[in-house]
TIVEX-599315 format. One line per field, with one value per residue (C-alpha): chain; x, y, z. Coordinates in Angstrom, 2 decimals. Layout:
<rs>
tormar = (A, ...)
X = (X, ...)
Y = (Y, ...)
Z = (Z, ...)
</rs>
This chain:
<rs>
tormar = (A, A, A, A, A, A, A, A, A, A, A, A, A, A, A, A, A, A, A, A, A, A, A, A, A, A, A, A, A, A, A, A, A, A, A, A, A, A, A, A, A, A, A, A, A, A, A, A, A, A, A, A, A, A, A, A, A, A, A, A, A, A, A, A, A, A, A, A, A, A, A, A, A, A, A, A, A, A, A, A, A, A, A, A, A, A, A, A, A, A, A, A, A, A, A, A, A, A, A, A, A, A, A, A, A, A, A, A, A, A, A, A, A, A, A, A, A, A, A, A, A, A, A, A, A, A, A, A, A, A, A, A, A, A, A, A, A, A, A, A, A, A, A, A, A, A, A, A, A, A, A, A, A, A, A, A, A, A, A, A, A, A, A, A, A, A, A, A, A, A, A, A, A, A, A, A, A, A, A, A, A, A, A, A, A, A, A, A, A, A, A, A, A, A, A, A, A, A, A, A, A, A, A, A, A, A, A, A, A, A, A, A, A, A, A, A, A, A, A, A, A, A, A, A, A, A, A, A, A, A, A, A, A, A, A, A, A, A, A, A, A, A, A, A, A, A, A, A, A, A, A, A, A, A, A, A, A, A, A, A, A, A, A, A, A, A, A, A, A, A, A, A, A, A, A, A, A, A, A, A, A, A, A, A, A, A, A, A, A, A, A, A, A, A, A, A, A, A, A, A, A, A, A, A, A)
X = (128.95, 125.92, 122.34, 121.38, 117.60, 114.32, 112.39, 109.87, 109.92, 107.52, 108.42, 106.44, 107.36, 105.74, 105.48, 106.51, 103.74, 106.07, 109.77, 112.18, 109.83, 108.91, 112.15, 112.46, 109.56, 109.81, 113.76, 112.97, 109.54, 112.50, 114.20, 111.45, 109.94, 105.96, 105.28, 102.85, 102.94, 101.92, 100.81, 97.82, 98.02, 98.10, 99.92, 103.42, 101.73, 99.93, 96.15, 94.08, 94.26, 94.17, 94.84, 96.22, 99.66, 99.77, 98.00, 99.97, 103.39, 101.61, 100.26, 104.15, 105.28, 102.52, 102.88, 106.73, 105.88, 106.08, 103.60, 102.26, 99.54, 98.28, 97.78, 96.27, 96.21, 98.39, 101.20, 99.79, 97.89, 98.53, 95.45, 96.40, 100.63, 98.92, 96.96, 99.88, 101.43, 98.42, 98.17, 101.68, 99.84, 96.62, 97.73, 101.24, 100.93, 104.22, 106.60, 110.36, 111.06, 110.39, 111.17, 109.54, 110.39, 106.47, 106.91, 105.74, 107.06, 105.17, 107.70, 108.20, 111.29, 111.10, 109.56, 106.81, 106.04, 102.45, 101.92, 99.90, 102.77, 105.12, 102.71, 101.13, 105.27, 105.90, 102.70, 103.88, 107.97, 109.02, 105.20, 104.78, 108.25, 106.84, 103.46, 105.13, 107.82, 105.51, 103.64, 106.06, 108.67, 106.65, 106.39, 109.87, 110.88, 109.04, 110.31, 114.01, 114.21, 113.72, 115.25, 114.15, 115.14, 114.18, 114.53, 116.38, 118.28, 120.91, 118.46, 118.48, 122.00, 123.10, 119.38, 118.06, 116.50, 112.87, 111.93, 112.49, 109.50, 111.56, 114.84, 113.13, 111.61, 114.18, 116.92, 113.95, 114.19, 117.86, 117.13, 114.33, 116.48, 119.39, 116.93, 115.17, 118.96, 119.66, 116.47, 116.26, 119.89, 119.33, 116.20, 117.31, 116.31, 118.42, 117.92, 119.55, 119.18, 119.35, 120.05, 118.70, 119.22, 117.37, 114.90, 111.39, 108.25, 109.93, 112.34, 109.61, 110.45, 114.19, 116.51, 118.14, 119.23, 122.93, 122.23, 124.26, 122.11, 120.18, 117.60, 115.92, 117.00, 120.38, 119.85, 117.27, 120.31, 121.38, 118.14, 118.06, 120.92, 120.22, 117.00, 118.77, 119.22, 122.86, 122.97, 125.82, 125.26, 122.97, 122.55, 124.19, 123.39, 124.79, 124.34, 123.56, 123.34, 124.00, 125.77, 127.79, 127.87, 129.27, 128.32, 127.54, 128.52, 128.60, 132.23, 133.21, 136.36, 138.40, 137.60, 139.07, 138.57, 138.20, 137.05, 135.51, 134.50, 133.83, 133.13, 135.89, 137.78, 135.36, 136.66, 140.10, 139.54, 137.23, 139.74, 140.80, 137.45, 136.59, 139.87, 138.28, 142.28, 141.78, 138.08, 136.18, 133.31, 130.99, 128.94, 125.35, 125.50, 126.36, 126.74, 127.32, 125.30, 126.99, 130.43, 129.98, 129.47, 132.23, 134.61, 133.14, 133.46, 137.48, 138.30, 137.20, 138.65, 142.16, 142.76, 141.26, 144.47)
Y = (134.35, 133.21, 135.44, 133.61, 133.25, 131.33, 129.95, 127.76, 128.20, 129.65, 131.82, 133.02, 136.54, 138.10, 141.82, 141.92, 144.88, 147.50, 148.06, 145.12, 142.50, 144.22, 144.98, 141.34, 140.20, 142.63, 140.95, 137.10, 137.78, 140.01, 136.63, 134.51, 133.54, 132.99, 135.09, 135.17, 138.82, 138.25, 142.09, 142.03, 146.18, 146.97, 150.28, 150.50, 149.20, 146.25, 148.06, 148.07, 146.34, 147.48, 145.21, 148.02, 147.27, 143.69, 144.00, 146.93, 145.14, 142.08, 144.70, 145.78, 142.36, 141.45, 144.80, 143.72, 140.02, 138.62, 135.67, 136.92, 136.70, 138.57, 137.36, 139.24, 136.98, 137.68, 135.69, 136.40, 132.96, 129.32, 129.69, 133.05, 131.53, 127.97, 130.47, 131.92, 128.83, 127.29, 130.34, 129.13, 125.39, 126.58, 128.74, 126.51, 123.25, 124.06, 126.18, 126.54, 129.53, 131.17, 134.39, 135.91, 139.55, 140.67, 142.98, 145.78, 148.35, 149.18, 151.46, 152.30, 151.97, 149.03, 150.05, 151.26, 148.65, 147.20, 143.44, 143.94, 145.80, 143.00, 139.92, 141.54, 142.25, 138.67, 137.62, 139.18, 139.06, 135.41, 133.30, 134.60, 133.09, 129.86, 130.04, 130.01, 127.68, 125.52, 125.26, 125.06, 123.09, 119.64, 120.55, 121.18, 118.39, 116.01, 116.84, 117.64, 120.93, 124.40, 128.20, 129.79, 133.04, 134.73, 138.30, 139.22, 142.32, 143.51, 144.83, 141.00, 140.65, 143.78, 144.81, 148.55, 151.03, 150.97, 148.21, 145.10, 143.40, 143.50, 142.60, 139.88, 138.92, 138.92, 137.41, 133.70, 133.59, 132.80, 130.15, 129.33, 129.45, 127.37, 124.62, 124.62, 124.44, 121.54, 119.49, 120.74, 119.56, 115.98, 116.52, 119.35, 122.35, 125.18, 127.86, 131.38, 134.69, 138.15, 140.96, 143.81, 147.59, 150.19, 152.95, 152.14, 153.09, 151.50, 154.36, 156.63, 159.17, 158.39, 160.95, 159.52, 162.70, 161.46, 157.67, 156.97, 155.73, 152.98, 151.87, 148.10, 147.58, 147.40, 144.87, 142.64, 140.64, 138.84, 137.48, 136.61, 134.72, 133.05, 131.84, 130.95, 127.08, 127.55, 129.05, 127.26, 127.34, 126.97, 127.99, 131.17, 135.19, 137.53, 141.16, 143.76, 147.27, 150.53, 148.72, 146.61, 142.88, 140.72, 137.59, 137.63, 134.77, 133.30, 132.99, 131.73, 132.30, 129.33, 129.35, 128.07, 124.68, 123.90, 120.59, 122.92, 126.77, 129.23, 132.73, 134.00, 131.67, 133.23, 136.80, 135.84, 134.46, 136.39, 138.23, 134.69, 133.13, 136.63, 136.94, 136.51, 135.45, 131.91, 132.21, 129.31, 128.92, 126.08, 126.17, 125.37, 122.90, 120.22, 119.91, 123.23, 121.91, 118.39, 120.25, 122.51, 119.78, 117.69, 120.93, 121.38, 117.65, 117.20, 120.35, 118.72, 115.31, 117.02, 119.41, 116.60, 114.69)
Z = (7.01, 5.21, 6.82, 9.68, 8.88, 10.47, 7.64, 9.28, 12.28, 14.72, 17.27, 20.33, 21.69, 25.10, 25.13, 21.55, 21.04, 21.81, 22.95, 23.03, 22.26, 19.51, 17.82, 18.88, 16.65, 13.48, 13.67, 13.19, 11.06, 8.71, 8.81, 8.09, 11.18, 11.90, 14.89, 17.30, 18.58, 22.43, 24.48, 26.30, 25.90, 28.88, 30.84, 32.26, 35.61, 34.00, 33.75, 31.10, 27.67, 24.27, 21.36, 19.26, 20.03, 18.70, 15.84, 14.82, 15.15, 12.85, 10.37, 10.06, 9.76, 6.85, 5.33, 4.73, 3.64, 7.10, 9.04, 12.29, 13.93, 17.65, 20.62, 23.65, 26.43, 29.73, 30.79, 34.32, 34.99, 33.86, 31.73, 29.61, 29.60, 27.52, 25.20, 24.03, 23.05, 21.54, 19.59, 17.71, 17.76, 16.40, 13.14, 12.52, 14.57, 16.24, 18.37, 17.84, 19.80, 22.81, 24.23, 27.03, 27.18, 28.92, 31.98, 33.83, 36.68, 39.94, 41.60, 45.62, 48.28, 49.60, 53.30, 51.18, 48.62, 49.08, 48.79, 45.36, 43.94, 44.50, 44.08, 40.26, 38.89, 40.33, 38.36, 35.06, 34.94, 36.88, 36.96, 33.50, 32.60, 34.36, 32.48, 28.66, 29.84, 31.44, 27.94, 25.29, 27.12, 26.80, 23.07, 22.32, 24.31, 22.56, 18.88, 20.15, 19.41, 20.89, 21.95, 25.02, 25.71, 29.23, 29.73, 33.21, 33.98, 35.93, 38.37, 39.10, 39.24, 41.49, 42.69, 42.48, 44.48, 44.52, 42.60, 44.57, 43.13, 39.68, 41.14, 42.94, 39.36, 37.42, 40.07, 40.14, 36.22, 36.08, 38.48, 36.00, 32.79, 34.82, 35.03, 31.88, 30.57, 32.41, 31.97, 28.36, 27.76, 26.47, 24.44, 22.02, 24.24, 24.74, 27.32, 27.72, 29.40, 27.93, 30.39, 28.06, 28.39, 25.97, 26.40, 26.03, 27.98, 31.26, 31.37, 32.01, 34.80, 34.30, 33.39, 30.22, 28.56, 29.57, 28.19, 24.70, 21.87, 23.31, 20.74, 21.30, 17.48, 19.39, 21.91, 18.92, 17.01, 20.63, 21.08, 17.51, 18.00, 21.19, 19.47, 16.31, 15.47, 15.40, 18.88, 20.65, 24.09, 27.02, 30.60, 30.52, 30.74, 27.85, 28.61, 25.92, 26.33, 24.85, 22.10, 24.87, 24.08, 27.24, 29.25, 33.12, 34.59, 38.59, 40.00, 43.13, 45.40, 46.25, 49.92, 52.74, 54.79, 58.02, 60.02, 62.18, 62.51, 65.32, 64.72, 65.65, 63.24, 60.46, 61.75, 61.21, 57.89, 56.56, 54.05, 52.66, 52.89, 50.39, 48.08, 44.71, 43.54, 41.54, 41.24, 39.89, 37.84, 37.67, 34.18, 34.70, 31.86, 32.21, 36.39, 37.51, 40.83, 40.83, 40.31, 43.29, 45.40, 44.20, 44.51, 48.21, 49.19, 47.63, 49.48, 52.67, 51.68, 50.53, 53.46, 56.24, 55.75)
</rs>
């Protein structure tokens, strides 16, 4: 296979001043893509701001024969999430490529988590999402073409102790990539979800002397390919971790009808109504919603006569 590359196109990265985003970033500039480097600088908790981060990762990408250029606004509010993508407007009158990767940690069990703690992750990780989206989507739209790549985890998938503000986070961006799949589906625009795993300033206070090699340069070629023109699908989750390349996906079990249900009927059924034997998917493009339904209503229809 010929080198997948990005010649002209212009991709706008969140968090790209460290970690994943930035593996994310030095990847596509290597490839030939004009980056704006988005990272407000700011801590592990979302304090502070330093612009040393971005404009180091653009230095790096120049200093190799890359296009970049930085960009410290936050995701945070509807104001700083336009600012990024007028930053890819301003400098190259476009924007092919999104990928929202920003994100911070605020950690506490869950009887001990403070509004502000939940509300400022919320702010960064799923209204952030909404902020870019909300942005760029328009754009793409209107000249049929775009990659969006939001960053979820299996923290949203499975949940994890003390951090329900990220699970929470992470579990309202599929719902946000489902629909930008859906909506996006006619006019060019293709949405995905990474579910990332790699060490980087959010392990801090982890113990990952056990973890296998888990470098973000491992986890960078997904994204590239989800944001790639040649990308092939939409609407779904594709897990990559330690080196692991999958796809998550929603399932269903058949079910069981009734015309009617008491609880006790649910009691007695409740191992059938659960057996996971001939699950069923419904893809999310192009009527995972509409199929559902129809599945629901010619179970009633079939089993009612």
């Amino acid at each position: 296979m010929s080198e997948l590359r990005f010649d002209d196109r212009v991709a706008v990265i969140t968090g790209a001043g460290r970690g994943l985003g930035r593996a994310y970033a030095l990847l596509l500039a290597s490839r030939g893509a004009k980056v704006v480097v988005n990272d407000p600088g700011a801590s592990l908790k979302g304090e502070g701001d330093d612009a040393g981060p971005a404009e180091e990762v653009v230095r790096e990408i120049k200093a190799a024969g890359g296009d970049a250029v930085a960009c410290t606004e936050s995701v945070a509010t509807p104001e700083g999430g336009k600012a990024i993508i007028d930053a890819a407007l301003d400098n190259w009158g476009r924007i092919d490529i999104l990928i929202h990767n920003a994100g911070i940690v605020r950690r506490a069990p869950l009887k001990e988590m403070t509004y502000e703690d939940f509300e400022l992750v919320l702010d960064v990780h799923l209204r952030g999402a909404f902020h870019v989206v909300r942005a760029a989507f328009p754009l793409m739209c209107k000249v049929g073409y775009g990659r969006v790549v939001l960053t979820s985890s299996i923290n949203g998938l499975y949940g994890n102790r003390l951090v329900v503000n990220y699970s929470v986070a992470k579990a309202g961006i599929i719902g946000l990539s489902n629909v930008v799949a859906l909506e996006g589906a006619a006019e060019g625009v293709k949405c995905n979800v990474i579910l990332p795993g790699a060490v980087t300033r959010m392990a801090e206070g982890l113990d990952t002397s056990a973890y296998p090699p888990m470098d973000p340069e491992l986890v960078a070629p997904m994204v590239g390919w989800l944001a790639h023109e040649s990308c092939t699908i939409t609407g779904e989750m594709l897990i990559s971790m330690a080196g692991r390349a999958a796809r998550a996906y929603v399932a269903e079990s058949p079910g069981v009808y009734r015309p009617a249900w008491s609880i006790e009927q649910v009691a007695e059924n409740i191992d059938a109504i659960r057996s996971t034997a001939g699950s069923v998917t419904f893809p999310v493009v192009p009527s995972g919603h509409v199929d559902h339904l129809r599945y629901c209503f010619a179970m009633a229809t079939r089993d009612s006569k």
